[in-house]
C-alpha positions as CSV (number, residue, x, y, z in Angstrom):
1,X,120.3,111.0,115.4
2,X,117.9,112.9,112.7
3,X,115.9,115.6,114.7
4,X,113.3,117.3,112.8
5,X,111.8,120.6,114.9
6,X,107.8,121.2,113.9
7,X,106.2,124.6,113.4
8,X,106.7,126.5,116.6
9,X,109.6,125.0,118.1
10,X,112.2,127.3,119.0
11,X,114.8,127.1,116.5
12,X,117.8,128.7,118.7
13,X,117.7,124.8,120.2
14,X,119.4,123.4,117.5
15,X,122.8,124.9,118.7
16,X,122.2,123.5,121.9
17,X,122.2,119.5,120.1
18,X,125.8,119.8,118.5
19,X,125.6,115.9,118.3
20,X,122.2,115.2,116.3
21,X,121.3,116.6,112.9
22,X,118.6,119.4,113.2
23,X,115.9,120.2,110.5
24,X,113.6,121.9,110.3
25,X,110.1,121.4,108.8
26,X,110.2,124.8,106.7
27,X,113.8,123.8,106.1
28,X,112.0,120.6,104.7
29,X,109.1,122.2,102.8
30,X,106.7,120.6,105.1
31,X,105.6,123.4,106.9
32,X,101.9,123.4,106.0
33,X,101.3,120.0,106.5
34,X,98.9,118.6,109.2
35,X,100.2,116.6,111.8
36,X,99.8,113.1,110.5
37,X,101.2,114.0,107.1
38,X,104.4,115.4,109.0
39,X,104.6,112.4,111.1
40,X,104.7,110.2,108.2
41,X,106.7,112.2,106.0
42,X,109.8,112.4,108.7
43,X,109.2,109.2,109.1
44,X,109.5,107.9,105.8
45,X,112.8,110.6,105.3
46,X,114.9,108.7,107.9
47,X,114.0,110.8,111.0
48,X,114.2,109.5,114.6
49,X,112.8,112.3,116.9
50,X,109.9,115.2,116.1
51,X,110.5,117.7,118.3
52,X,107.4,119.7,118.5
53,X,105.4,122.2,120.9
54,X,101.8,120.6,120.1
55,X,100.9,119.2,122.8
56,X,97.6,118.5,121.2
57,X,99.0,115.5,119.2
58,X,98.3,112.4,121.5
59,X,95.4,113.5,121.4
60,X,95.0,113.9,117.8
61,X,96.7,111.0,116.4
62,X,97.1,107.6,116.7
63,X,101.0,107.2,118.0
64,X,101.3,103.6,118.2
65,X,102.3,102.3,114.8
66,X,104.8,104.6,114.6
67,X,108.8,104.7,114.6
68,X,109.8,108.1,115.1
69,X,110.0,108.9,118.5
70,X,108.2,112.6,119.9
71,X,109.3,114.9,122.6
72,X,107.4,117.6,123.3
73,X,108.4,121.1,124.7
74,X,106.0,122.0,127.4
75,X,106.7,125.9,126.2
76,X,106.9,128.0,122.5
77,X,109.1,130.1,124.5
78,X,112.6,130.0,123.9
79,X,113.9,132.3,127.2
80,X,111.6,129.7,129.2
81,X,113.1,126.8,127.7
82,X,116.8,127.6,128.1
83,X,116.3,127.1,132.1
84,X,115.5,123.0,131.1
85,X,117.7,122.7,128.0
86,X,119.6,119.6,130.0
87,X,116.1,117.9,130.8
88,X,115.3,118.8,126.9
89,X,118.5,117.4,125.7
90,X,118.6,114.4,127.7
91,X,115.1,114.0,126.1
92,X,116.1,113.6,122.8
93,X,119.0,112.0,123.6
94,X,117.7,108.9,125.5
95,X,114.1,108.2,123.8
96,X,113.3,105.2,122.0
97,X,112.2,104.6,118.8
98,X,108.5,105.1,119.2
99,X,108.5,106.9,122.3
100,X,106.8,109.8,123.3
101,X,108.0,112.4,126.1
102,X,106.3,115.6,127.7
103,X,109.5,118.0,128.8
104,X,108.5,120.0,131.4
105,X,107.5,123.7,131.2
106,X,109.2,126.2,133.4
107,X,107.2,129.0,135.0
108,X,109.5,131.7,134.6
């Protein structure tokens, strides 16, 4: 699966999903575009999942008509997100094309 992490997701993840190929948007050149543009530009370069921290963006865009699935890390923190790497993981790993998933975001 094609992964592509947005602006502000941790990018010590990656090593943690040895089975997908991992970009990222800088990697990409994309990182100053607005969400919209970034959805449809991953979109159109063969990515399945945007894994992002905005948790903003069902709000912001319209999701529907889209095939690029979007899990969202409930966190920017990367010490807070290694406690639910599994739940993160299994995320990505199981969401269909389209979908949209909140991960949760630990406390400590």
């Amino acid at each position: 699966m094609r992964v592509l992490f947005d602006q502000g997701t941790p990018v010590p993840l990656r090593k943690h999903l040895p089975d997908h190929s991992v970009s990222t948007a800088h990697e990409m050149g994309w990182s100053n575009l607005n969400n919209g543009d970034l959805l449809r530009q991953a979109q159109d370069h063969g990515f399945d999942v945007l894994v992002t921290t905005d948790q903003n963006l069902k709000y912001q865009q319209n999701l529907s008509d889209r095939r690029i699935a979007i899990v969202v890390l409930g966190t920017t923190s990367w010490p807070r997100l290694q406690s639910v790497l599994p739940q993160i993981a299994t995320a990505i790993e199981h969401i269909a094309p389209g979908g949209y998933v909140e991960t949760p975001a630990p406390q400590h």
